[in-house]
N, C-alpha and C positions, 0 to 999 in steps of 0.2 A: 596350407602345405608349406613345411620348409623349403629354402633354395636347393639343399644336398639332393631332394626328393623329384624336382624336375628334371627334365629329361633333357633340357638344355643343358644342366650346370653340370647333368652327366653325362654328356658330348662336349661336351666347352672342357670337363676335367681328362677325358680323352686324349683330345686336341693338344691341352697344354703338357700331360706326360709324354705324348709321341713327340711334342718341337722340344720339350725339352731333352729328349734322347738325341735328335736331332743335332740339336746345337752343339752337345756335350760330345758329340762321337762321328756324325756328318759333315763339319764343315771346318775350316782352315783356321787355327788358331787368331791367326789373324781379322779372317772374319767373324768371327766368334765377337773380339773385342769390338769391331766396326755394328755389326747390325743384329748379331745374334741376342747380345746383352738389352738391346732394346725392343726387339722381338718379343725376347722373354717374358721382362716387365711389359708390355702392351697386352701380354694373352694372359699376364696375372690380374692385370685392370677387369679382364672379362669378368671373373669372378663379382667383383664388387658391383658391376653393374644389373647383373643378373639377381643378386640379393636386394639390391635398392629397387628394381622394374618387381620383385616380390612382396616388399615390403611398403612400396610406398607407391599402392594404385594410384593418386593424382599427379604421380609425375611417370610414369612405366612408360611411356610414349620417348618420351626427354631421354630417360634413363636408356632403352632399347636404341634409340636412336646413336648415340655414343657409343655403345656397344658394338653395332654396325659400322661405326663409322673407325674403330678398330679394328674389326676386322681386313676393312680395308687398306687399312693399313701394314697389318700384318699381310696381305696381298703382295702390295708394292716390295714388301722386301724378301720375300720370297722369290718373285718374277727376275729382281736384281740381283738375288744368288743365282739363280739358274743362267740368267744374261753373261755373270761376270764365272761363269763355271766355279763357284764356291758351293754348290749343293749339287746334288743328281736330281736329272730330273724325275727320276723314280720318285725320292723322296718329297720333292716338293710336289709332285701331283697326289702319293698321299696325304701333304698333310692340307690341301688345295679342296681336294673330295670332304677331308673333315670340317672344312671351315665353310664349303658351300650349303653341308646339310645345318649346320649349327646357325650357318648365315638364314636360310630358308626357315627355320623358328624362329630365328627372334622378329621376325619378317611377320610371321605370319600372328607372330602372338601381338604384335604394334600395331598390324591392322585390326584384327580383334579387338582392341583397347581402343582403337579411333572408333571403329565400329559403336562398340558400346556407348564411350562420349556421344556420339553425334543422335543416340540414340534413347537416352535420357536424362534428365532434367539434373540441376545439381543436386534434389531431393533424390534420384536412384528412379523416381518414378519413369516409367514409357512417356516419350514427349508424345502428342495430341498427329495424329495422321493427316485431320481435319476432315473423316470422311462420315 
């Protein structure tokens, strides 16, 4: 299955047109230059990581994980618009709600993938129960 084709990277492509509307038309020129422009590029990284957690099952763990870990980060600057009244909080709890569901996939697709790991051999075969 392609990247375009899941359903993350069409939540994740979501995500990144609404903070991009956001940025461009929600928040203070000023803060635009301070945390928006870094924003931006962080929820463009998403992308890249979702095609590598597709394309390269022995690292999807590593790769999701990063992914996640952007998220987070796109969080923290969020929280800091609303803190420093540079966004509504309207807008940051939508774009909060897209990043918890998009969060919640890649979540669950990582546990899957541990799942799987811990569950067969580096042949692909079912590892031994011992029973």
């Amino acid at each position: 299955m392609l990247s375009e084709e899941l359903q993350i990277y069409k939540d994740t492509d979501i995500f990144v047109k609404t903070l991009s509307d956001v940025i461009q038309y929600g928040i203070s020129k000023s803060w635009r230059q301070i945390a928006g422009v870094d924003m931006f590029r962080s929820a463009i990284d998403l992308y890249k990581y979702i095609r590598l957690a597709n394309s390269e099952p022995q690292n999807r763990i590593e790769h999701l994980e990063k992914y996640i870990n952007i998220l987070d980060t796109i969080k923290v600057y969020l929280r800091l618009s609303v803190e420093t009244k540079n966004i509504s909080l309207t807008k940051s709890a939508e774009l909060i709600l897209l990043l918890d569901g998009i969060g919640k996939q890649a979540t669950g697709w990582k546990n899957s993938s541990a799942n799987n790991d811990n569950t067969t051999g580096s042949d692909g075969a079912k590892a031994s129960t011992g029973e």
